[in-house]
BATOR-106674 format. One line per 4 residues: number of its first residue (from 1); their letters; for each residue x, y negated, z of C-alpha. Coordinates in steps of 0.5 Angstrom, whole numbers, plus 2048, in hexadecimal, padded with zeros to 3 digits. Layout:
NUM) A) X/Y/Z | ...
//
This chain:
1) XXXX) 7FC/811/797 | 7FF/80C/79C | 7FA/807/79A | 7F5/80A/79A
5) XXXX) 7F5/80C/7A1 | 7F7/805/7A3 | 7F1/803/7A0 | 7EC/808/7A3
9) XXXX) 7EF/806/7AA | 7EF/7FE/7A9 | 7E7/800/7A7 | 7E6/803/7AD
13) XXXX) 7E8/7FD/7B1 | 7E1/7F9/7B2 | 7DE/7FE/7B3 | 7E3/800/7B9
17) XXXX) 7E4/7F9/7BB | 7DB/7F9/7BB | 7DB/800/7BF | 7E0/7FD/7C5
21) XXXX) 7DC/7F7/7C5 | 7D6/7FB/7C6 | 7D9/7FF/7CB | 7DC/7FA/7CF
25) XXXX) 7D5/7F6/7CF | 7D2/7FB/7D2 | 7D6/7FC/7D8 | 7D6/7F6/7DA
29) XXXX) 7CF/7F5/7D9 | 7CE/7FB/7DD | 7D2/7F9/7E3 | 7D0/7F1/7E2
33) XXXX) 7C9/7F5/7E4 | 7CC/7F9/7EB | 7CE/7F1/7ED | 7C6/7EF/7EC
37) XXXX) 7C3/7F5/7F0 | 7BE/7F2/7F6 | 7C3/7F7/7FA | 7CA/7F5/7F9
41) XXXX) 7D0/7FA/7FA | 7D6/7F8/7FC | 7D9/7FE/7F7 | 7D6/7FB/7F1
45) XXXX) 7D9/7F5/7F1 | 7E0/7F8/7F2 | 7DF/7FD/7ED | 7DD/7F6/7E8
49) XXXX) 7E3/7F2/7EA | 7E8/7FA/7E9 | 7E4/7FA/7E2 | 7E6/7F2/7E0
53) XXXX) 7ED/7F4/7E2 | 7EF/7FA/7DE | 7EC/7F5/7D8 | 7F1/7F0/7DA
57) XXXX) 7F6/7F6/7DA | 7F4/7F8/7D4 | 7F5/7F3/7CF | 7FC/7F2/7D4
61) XXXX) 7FE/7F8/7D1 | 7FC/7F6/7CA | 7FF/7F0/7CA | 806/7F4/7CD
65) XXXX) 805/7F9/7C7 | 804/7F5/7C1 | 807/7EE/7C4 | 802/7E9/7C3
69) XXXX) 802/7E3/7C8 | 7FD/7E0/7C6 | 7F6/7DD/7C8 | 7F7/7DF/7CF
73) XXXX) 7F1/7D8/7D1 | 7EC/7DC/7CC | 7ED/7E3/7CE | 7F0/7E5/7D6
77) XXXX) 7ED/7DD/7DA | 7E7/7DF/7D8 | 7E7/7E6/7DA | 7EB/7E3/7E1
81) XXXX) 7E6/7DE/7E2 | 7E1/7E4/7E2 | 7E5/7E8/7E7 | 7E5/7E2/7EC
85) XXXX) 7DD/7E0/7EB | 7DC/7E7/7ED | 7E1/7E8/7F3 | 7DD/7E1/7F4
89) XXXX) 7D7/7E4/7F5 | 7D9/7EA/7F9 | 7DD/7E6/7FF | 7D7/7E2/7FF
93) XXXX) 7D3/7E8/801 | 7D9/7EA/805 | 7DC/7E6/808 | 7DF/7E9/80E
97) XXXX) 7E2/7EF/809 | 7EA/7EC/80A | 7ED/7F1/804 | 7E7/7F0/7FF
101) XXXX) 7EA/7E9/801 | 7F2/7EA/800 | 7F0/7EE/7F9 | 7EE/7E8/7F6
105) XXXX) 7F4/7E5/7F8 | 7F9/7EA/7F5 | 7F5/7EA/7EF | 7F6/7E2/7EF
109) XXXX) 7FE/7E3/7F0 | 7FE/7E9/7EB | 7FB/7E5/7E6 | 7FE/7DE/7E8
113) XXXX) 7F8/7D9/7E9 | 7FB/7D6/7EE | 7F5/7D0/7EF | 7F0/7D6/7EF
117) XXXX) 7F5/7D9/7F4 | 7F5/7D3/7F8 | 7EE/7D2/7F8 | 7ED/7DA/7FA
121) XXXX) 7F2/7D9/800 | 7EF/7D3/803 | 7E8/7D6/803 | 7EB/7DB/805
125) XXXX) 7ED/7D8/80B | 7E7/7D5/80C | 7E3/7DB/80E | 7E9/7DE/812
129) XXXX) 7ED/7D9/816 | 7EE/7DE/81B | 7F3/7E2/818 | 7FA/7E0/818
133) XXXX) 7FC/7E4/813 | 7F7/7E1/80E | 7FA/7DA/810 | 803/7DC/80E
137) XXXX) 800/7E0/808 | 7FD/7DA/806 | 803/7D6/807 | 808/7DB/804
141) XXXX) 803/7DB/7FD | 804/7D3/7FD | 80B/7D3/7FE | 80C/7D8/7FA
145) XXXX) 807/7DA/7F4 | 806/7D3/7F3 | 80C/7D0/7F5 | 809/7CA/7FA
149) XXXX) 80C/7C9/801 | 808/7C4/802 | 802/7C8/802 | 805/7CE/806
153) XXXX) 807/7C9/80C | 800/7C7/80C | 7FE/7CC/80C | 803/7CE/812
157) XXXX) 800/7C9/816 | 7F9/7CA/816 | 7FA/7D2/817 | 7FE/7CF/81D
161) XXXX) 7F7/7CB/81F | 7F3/7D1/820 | 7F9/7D6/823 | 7FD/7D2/827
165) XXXX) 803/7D6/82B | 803/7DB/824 | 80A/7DE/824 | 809/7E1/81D
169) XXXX) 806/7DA/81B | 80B/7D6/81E | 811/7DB/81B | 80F/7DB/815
173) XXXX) 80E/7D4/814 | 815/7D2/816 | 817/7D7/811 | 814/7D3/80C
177) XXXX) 816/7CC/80E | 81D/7D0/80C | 81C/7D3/806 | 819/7CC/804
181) XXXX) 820/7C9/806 | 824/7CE/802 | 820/7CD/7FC | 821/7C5/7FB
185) XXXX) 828/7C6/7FD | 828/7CC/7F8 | 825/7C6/7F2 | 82B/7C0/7F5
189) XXXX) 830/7C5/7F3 | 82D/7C6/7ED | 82C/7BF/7EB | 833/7BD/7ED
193) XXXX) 836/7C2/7E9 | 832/7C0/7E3 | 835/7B9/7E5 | 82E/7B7/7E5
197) XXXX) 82D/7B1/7E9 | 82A/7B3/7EF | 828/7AC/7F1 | 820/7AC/7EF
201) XXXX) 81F/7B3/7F3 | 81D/7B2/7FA | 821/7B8/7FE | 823/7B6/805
205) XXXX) 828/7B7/809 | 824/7B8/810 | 820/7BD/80B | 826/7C1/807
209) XXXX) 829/7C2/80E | 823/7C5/811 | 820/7C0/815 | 818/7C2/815
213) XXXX) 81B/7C9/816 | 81E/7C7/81C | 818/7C3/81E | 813/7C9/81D
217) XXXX) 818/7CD/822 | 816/7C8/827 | 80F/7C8/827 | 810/7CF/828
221) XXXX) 815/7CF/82D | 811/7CB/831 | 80A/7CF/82F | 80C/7D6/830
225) XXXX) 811/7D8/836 | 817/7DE/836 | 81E/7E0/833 | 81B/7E5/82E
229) XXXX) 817/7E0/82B | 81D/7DA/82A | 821/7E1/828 | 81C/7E2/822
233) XXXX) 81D/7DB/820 | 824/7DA/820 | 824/7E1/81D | 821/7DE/817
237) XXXX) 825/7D8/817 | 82B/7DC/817 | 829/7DF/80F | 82B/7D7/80D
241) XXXX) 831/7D5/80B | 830/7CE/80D | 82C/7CE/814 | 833/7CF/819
245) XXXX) 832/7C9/81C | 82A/7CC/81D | 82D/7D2/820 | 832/7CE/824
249) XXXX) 82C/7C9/827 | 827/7D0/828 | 82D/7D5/82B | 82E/7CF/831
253) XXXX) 827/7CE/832 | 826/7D6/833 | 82D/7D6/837 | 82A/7D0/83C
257) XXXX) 822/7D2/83D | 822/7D9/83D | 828/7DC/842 | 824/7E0/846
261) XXXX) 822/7E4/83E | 825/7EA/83E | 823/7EA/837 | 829/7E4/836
265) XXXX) 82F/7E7/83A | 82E/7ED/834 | 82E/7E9/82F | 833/7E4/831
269) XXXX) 837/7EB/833 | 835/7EF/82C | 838/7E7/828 | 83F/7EA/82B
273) XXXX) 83F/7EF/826 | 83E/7EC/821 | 843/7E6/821 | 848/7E6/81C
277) XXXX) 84E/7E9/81C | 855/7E7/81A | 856/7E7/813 | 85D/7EC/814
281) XXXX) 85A/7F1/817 | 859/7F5/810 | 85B/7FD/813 | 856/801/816
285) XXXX) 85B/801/81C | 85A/7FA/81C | 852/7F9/81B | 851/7FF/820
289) XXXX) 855/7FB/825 | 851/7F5/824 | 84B/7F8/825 | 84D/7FB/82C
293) XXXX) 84E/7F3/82E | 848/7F1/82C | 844/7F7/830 | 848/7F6/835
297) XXXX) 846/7EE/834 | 83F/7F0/834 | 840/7F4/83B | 842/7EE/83E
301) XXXX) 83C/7EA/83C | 838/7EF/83F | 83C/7EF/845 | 83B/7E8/846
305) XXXX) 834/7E8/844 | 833/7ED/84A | 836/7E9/84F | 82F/7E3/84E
309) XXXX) 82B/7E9/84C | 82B/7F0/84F | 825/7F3/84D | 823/7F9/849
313) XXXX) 822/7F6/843 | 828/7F3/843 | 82B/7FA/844 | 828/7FD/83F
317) XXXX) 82A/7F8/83A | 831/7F9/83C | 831/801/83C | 82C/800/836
321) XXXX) 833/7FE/833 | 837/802/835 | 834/808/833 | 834/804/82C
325) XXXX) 83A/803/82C | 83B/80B/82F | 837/80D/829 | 83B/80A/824
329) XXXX) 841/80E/826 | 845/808/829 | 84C/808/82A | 84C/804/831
333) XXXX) 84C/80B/836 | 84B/806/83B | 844/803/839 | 842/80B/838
337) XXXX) 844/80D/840 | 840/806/841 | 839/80A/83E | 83A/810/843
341) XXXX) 83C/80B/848 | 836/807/848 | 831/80C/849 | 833/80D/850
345) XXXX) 832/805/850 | 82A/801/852 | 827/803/84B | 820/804/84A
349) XXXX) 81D/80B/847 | 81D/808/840 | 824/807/83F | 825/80E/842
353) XXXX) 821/812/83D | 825/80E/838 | 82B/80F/839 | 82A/818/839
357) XXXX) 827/817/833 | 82D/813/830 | 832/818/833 | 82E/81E/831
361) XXXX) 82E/81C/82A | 836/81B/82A | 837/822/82C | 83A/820/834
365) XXXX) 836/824/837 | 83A/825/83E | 839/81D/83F | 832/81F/83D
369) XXXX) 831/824/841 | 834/821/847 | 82F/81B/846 | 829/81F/845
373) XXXX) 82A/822/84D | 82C/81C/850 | 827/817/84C | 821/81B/851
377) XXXX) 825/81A/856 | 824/813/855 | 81D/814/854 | 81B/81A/857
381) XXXX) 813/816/856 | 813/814/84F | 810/81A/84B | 813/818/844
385) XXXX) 81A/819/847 | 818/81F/84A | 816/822/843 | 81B/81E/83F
389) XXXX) 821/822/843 | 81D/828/843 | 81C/828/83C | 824/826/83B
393) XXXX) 826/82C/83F | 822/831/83B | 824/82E/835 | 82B/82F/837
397) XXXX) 82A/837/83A | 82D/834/840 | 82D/839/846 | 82A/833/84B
401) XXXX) 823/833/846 | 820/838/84B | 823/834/852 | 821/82D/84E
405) XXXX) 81A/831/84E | 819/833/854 | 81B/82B/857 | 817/827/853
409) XXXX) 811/82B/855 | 813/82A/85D | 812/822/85B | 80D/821/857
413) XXXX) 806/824/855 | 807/82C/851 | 800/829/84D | 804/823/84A
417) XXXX) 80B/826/848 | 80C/826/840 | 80F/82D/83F | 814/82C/839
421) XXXX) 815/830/833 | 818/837/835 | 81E/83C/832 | 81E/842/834
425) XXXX) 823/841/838 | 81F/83B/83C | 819/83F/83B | 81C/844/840
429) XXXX) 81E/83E/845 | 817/83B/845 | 814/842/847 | 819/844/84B
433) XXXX) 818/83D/84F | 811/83F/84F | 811/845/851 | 815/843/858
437) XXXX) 811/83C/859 | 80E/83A/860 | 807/83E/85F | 804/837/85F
441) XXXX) 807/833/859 | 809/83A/855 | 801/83B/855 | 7FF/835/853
445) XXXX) 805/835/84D | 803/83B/849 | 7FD/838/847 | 801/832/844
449) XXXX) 806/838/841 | 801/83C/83E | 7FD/835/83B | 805/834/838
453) XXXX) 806/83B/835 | 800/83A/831 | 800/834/82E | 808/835/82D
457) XXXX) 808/83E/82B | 800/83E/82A | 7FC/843/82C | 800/84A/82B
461) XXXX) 806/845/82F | 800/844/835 | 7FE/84B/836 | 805/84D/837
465) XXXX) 806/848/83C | 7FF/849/840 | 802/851/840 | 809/84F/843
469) XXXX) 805/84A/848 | 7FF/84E/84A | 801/852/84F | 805/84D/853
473) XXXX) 801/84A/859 | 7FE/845/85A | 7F9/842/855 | 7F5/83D/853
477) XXXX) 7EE/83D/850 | 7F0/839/84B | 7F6/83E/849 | 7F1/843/847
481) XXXX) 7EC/83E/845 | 7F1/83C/840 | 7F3/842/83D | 7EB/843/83C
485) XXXX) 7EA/83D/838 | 7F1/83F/834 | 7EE/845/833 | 7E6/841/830
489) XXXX) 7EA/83D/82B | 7EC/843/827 | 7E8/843/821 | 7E7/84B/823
493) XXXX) 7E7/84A/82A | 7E7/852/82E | 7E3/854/833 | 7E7/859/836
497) XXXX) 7EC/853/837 | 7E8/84F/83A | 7E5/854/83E | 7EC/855/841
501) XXXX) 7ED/84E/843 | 7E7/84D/847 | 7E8/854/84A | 7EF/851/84C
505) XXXX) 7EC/84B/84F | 7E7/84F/853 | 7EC/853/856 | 7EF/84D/858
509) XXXX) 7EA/848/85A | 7E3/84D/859 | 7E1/84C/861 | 7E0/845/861
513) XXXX) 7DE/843/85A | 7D7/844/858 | 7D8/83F/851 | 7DD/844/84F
517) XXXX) 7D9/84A/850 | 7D3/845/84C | 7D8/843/846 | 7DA/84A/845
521) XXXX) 7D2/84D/845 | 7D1/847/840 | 7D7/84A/83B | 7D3/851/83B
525) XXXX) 7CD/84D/839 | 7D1/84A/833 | 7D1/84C/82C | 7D9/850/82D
529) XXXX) 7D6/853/834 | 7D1/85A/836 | 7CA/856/83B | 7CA/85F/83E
533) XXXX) 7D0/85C/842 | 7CD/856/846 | 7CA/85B/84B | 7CF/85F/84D
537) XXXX) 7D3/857/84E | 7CE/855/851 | 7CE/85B/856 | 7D5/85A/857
541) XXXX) 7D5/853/858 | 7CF/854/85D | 7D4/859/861 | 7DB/855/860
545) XXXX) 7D8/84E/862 | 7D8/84B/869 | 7D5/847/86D | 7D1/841/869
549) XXXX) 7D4/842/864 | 7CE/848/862 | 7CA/844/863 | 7CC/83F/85E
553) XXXX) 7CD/845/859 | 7C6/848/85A | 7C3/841/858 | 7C7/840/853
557) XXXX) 7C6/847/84F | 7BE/846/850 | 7BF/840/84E | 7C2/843/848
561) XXXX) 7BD/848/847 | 7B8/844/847 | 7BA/83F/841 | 7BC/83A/845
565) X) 7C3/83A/845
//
């Protein structure tokens, strides 16, 4: 029975073998015609392109399966061939389409036609020579897909005619001229330990010791000006083994031109921690104490660099590092009172703020307590400081949060302070502050409450805050105005809410405000409002305005009545 069922199965085989052909034909038709259309779509081409690859997939899955490896020249090139020819024709079109252009270049590496791949590359680069990023990528796939530094340095160069003082360009063309290094003194040591003459092979010494890396480095150096870019330069040499003397030429250089670079007294300081210790030192009494010299070494580097270089840049690099330092739970008591002490130094802003966020995280609060208050002392203008320390003391629950209030909005402007996310106990702090304000700063900064509880609590937290303020003078328009809008954006806005807003504002603010009337005439005529109310407001009006301002009403309202409004 077993053969027999074989061979009704192998019969079956042409005419399986005809119906995918059939089937495959009639697809590829159909999209080959998209390609022809007198509209062109950029989509079809793509979907063309997808289709060929699943096929490609296909018959590499097959082959997987079933282990034939073999005419690959009469199956898969064609098919490959086809792709490219239609990836072709669609960056002719769109030319200016950068990853319509990369997703060729994948499907070349993917598949390894690497003359193809080179071919793509540099027609690529003929569209788009104003991308840097297109010029390295170029570069890596030659050097690494297709194995030829040649071609990557030439193309290096070229990349270096249209955008001379790239930083990126330059660094990566300088980690190329290395690893070109690395790979031929990686094959001489093969060939000598093959014991293989290595006569016939040309490798330079002025090449395997990094000669063209070194002259790169100073192209750029001349081309591009500042520590941190000489740094990334020597930050990559330093992942090759055999570039001291590179290191060595790049670190004096750095040393002589950029002394007024804070930038290089950090990283010569930092250097200090990572100097190799005494072999001995194997307990962890010993490796602690050797790690206490180092940071101190590190302190000193940044108390020589100041002596030349007294500027806040160089004191947030060094409390920068101390707070690192700090962080890490050093054992040097010496350098954890340096990170209190320096902030009553001559450092900016940014230093400050960092370093309460440093303390905060380590959990010493009273350290950080204490800088919170005396940082705006130091800064008693600077906006971000004042809401920082606030944010600090309510994060805590300390009892200052209240005073440092009441302080910050003596010295800067209540409509710019950041109200920090609240406690309970913070919540009763802030309104305590607010309720004993100067009239004319706790006015303005009920407005910013208000706008923080809804944003914080949402809507039911707003209301709640608006019952406990609104009985407390004085008011601005805008407090009242924004608990009305608080309210609109409610999916079922209420119109007894809202008539209790407007009829609050009133009371403050009704005898010489002829808008507010008209806004809240205008509420009544909407679709949550009763129009019968709008003569008895304009009657109230009318008896609560004064001077002009009934004037101004007046013409309003008939305005209004009239459609023109």
């Amino acid at each position: 029975m077993a053969d027999i069922v074989q061979q009704r199965l192998e019969d079956r085989i042409p005419a399986l073998e005809q119906l995918e052909r059939v089937v495959s034909v009639h697809t590829s038709t159909a999209l080959e015609y998209k390609l022809h259309r007198t509209v062109q779509s950029k989509d079809d081409f793509i979907t063309y392109i997808q289709y060929e690859i699943n096929v490609l997939e296909l018959i590499k899955k097959r082959r997987a399966r079933i282990g034939y490896h073999f005419k690959r020249e009469e199956i898969e090139y064609p098919i490959i061939h086809r792709i490219n020819h239609v990836f072709r024709r669609a960056t002719t079109k769109w030319k200016e389409d950068v990853q319509l252009w990369l997703s060729q270049v994948a499907f070349n590496k993917k598949w390894g036609t690497k003359t193809q791949l080179s071919k793509v590359l540099s027609s690529m680069l003929a569209i788009h020579p104003d991308k840097p990023a297109l010029w390295i990528m170029a570069a890596k796939c030659e050097m690494e897909d297709r194995n030829s530094s040649e071609s990557a340095r030439h193309l290096f160069l070229r990349a270096l005619r249209f955008h001379p003082e790239n930083k990126k360009v330059y660094q990566e063309y300088f980690r190329m001229e290395l690893m070109h290094a690395e790979k031929l003194r990686k094959q001489q040591q093969e060939l000598e330990e093959a014991k293989i003459d290595v006569g016939e092979y040309n490798f330079s010494p002025e090449i395997l010791s990094g000669k063209l890396a070194e002259v790169v480095y100073r192209d750029a150096a001349q081309k591009i000006k500042g520590a941190e870019f000489i740094l990334s330069l020597l930050q990559i040499a330093a992942i090759f083994d055999f570039t001291k003397e590179l290191q060595d030429t790049i670190l004096q250089e750095l040393q002589s031109q950029y002394v007024d670079d804070c930038m290089m007294w950090d990283f010569m300081a930092k250097r200090e921690l990572d100097a190799a210790g005494a072999p001995e030192l194997q307990s962890a009494k010993g490796r602690a104490s050797d790690t206490d010299r180092r940071e101190e070494r590190c302190c000193v580097v940044y108390e020589e660099a100041l002596k030349s270089l007294n500027t806040e840049a160089m004191w947030t690099c060094y409390v920068t590092f101390c707070l690192e330092r700090y962080k890490r739970k050093t054992n040097v008591s010496e350098l954890k009172e340096k990170v209190i002490n320096f902030f009553w130094g001559v450092v900016g802003v940014f230093t400050w703020l960092n370093g309460l966020k440093v303390l905060l995280s380590s959990g010493d609060t009273v350290s950080a307590t204490q800088i919170a208050i005396t940082a705006t002392q130091c800064f008693s203008q600077s906006v971000e400081m004042w809401s920082f320390s606030l944010q600090t003391l309510v994060q805590l629950e300390s009892t200052e949060a209240g005073h440092l209030f009441q302080e910050a909005l003596k010295h800067v402007n209540p409509k710019v302070v950041v109200v920090p996310q609240l406690t309970l106990s913070g919540t009763q702090h802030l309104t305590k502050g607010l309720l004993s304000l100067v009239p004319a700063v706790s006015s303005a900064m009920k407005e910013k409450y208000l706008e923080w509880s809804y944003k914080t609590g949402g809507y039911k937290r707003a209301r709640k805050t608006f019952t406990s303020l609104h009985e407390h003078r004085p008011f601005t328009k805008a407090f009242f105005m924004k608990m009305i809008e608080i309210e609109k954006e409610q999916e079922t806005p209420k119109i007894s809410n809202l008539r209790d807003y407007y009829e609050r504002a009133l009371r403050e603010f009704g005898s010489s405000d002829e808008d507010l009337w008209m806004d809240y005439i205008k509420e009544e005529l909407g679709r949550h409002g009763n129009p019968e109310n709008c003569g008895k407001l304009h009657w109230r009006a009318v008896k609560t305005l004064e001077g002009e301002s009934v004037e101004h009403f007046t013409t309003q309202y008939t305005l209004l009545q009239t459609g023109h409004v």
